[in-house]
N, C-alpha and C positions, 0 to 999 in steps of 0.2 A: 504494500500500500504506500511508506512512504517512496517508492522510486515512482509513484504517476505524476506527484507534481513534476520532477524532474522530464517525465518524459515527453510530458505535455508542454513546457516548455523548449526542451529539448528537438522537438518534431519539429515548434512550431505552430500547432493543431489548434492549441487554449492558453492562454496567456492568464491560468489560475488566479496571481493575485489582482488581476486585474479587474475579472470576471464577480468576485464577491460571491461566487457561487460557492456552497458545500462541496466537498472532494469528492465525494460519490456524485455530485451531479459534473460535477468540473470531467471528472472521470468520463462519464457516459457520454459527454457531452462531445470529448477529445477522440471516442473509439472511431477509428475510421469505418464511413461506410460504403455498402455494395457500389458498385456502381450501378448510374443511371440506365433505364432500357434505350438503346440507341435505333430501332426502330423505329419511326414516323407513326403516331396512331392518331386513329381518326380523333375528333371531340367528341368526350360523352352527351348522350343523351342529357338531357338539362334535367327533366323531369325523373329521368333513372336515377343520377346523380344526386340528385337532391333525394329521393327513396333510399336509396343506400344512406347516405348520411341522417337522415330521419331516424329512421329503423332503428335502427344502434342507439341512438337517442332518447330516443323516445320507451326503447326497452330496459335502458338503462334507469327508466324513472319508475317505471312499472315495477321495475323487481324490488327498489329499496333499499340499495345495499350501500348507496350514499347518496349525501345532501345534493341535490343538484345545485344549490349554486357552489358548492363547496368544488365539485366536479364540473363545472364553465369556469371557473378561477381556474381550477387546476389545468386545462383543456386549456384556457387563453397562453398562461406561463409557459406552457409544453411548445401550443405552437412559435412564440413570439423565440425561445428559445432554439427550436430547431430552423424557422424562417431562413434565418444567413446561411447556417451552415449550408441548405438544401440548395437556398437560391445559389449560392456561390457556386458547386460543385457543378448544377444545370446549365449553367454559365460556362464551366472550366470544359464537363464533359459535352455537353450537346450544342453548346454554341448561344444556347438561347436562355431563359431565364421563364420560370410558371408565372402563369398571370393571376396575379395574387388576388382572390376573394372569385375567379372564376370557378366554378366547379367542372363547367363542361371540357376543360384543360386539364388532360390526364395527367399531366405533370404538377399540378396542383392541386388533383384529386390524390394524385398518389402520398403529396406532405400529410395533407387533411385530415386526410382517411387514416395514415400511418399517426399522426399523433393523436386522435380519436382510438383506436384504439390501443396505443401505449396508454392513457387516460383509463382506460376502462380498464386495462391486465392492471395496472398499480392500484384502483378502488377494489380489484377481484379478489387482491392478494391481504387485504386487511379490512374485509368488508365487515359495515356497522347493521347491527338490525332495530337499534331505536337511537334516531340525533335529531339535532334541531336545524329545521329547514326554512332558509331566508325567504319570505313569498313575494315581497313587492319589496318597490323602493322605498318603503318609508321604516324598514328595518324589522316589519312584521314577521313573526316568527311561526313555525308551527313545529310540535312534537312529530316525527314521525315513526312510528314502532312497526315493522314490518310484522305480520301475521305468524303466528311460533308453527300453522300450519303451513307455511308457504314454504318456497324453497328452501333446501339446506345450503349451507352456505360451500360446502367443498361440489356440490352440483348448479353454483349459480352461471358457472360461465359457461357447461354445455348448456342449460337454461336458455341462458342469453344466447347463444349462437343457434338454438331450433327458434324461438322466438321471432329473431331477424332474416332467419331462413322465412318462415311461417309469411310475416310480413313483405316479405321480399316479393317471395311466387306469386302471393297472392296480388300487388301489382304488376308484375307479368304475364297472369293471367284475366285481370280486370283490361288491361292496356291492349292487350293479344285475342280479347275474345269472342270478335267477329274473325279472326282468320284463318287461314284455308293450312295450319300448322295442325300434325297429328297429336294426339290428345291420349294418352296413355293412364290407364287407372293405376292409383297407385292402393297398396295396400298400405292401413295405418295400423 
């Protein structure tokens, strides 16, 4: 542990005491990563786009297992933290740079999406089942105690993932269902 400040300076990657960040985040933040897909992809659909990012969302409020503004704070910090690195690297590897708050920009679907769900694996890994949740802006609070019959917490993230599957299909099958696509029963 102590040789990452050195090597994050050392690289070059994170300039640690500069950052004010914790050494585990200064750490995560220094790991180099994959590289970019260098294929040309179309724009996503706007409306698919925004369903993917909904869904996840939106299930994450349903289950409980934390405060949502606690997890849009956390979700803003994430992205605002990963933004540079990503833009930089889109810039270094592909020439071009994500159009930031586009979603139909796969390259900016892929940051989103990616700290959306690092957001969701870190609330998965210390999930709460009663806290207090900010409602409005005027600091309004409410108790939330999730149901003791509801999920268990070592099954919330397959949960979560049939959930957003669930959600998902069922806009591609709402979107899809005047057309001439085969239709295969599935057994539940």
């Amino acid at each position: 542990v102590a040789a990452a400040p050195a090597f994050a300076e050392r690289t070059g990657l994170l300039n640690v005491d500069a950052t004010g960040l914790s050494l585990p985040k200064a750490v995560e933040l220094s790991l180099p990563r994959p590289p970019l897909p260098k294929a040309k992809r179309q724009p996503l659909d706007q409306a698919f786009a925004v369903c993917l990012m909904r869904s996840s969302y939106n299930t994450v409020d349903e289950l409980d297992f934390v405060a949502m503004d606690q997890f849009q704070k956390q979700f803003f910090f994430r992205r605002q933290d990963e933004w540079d690195i990503y833009r930089s690297s889109a810039l270094k590897q592909l020439g071009r740079a994500p159009m930031q708050g586009e979603l139909t920009d796969p390259l900016y679907f892929d940051v989103i999406s990616y700290t959306q769900y690092k957001t969701i694996n870190d609330c998965l890994r210390a999930p709460s089942s009663v806290f207090e949740e900010l409602i409005d802006s005027n600091g309004t609070t409410v108790v939330v105690a999730r149901d003791a019959s509801s999920v268990d917490d070592k099954l919330l993230a397959s949960e979560h993932a049939r959930r957003v599957g669930d959600k998902v299909l069922d806009f591609v099958l709402e979107r899809f269902d005047n057309s001439s696509f085969t239709r295969v029963a599935v057994a539940t």
